[in-house]
C-alpha positions as CSV (number, residue, x, y, z in Angstrom):
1,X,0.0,0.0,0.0
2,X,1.3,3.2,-0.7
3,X,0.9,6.4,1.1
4,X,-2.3,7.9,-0.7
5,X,-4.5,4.4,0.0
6,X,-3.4,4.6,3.4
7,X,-4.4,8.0,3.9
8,X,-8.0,7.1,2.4
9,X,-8.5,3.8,4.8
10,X,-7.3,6.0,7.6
11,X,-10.4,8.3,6.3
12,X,-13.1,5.5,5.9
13,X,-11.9,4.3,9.7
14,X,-12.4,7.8,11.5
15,X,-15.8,7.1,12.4
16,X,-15.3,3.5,13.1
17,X,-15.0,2.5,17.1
18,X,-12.5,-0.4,18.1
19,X,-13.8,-3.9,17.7
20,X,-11.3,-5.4,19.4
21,X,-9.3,-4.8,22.4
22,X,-5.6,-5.9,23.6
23,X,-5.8,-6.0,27.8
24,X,-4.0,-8.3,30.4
25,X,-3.8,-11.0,28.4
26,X,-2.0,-10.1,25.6
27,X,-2.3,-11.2,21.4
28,X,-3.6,-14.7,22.8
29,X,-4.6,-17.0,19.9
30,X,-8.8,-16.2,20.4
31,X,-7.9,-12.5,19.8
32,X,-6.2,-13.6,16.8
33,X,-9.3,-15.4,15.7
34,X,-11.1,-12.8,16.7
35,X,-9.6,-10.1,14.8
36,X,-9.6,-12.2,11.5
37,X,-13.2,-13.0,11.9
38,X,-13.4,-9.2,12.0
39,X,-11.3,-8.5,8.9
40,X,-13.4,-10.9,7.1
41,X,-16.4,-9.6,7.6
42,X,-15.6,-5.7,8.1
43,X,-12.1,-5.6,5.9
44,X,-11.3,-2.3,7.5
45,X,-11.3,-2.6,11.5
46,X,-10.1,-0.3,14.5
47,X,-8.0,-2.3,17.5
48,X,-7.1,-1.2,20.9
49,X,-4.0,-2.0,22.9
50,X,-4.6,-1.5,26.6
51,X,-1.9,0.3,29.1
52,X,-1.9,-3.3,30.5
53,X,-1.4,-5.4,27.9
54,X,2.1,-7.2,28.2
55,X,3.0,-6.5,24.5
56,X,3.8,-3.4,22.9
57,X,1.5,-2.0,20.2
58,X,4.2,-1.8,17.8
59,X,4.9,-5.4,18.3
60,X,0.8,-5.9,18.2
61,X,0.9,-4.8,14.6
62,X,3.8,-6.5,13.6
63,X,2.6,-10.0,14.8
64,X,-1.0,-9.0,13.4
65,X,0.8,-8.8,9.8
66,X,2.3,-12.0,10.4
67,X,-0.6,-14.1,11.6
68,X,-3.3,-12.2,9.9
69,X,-2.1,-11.4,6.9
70,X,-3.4,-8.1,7.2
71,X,-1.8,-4.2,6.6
72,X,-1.5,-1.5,8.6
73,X,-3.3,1.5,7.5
74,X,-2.4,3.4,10.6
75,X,-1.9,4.3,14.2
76,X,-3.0,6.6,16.9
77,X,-1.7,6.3,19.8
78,X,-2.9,2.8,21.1
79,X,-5.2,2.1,18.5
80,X,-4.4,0.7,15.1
81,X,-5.8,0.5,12.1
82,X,-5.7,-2.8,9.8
83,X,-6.9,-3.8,6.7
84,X,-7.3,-7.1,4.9
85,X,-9.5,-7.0,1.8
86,X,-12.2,-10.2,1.4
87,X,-11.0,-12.5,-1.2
88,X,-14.1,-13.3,-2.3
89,X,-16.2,-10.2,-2.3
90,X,-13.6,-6.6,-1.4
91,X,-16.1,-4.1,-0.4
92,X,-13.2,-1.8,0.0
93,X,-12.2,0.1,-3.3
94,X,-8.1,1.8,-2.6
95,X,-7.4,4.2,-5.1
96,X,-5.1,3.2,-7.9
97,X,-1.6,3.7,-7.5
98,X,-0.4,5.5,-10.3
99,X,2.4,4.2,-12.3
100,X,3.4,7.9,-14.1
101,X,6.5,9.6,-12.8
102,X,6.6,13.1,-13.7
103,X,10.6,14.0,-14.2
104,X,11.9,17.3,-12.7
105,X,13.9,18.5,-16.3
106,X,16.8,19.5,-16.7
């Protein structure tokens, strides 16, 4: 993903409340399961790491890529913002990432 479809997911998720929190017991494999169940059916969701949560939110995302499959679209603060389009049926159109490269001259 480049810069400008991130910037329009992190757009589409403004409204959006968490779905899934990150407390005491950490990235436990029913969270995992839980978030993917998410992605599938909502392909753009809204996490929360709690202060108490033994692992840190940037290692949260990192494992989440891993596991899930998913990308990134953003973070604020403790709450990140992941994407994973539906394989079958994407409900989430990025913009096209264009493939012209204007040159600066001479």
């Amino acid at each position: 993903m480049n810069g400008k479809q991130k910037k329009y997911l992190r757009g589409l998720a403004h409204d959006h409340k968490p779905l899934v929190h990150i407390g005491q017991r950490g990235l436990s494999s029913s969270v995992v399961q839980q978030i993917e169940s998410a992605l599938a059916d909502h392909e753009l969701i809204k996490i929360k790491v709690a202060a108490e949560s033994p692992v840190d939110r940037r290692e949260v995302g990192e494992e989440l890529t891993k596991q899930t499959g998913c990308e990134i679209a953003g973070q604020i603060g403790r709450v990140l913002i992941l994407f994973k389009p539906n394989p079958d049926n994407p409900r989430i159109r990025l913009p096209e990432i264009s493939s012209t490269t204007e040159s600066t001259g001479e």
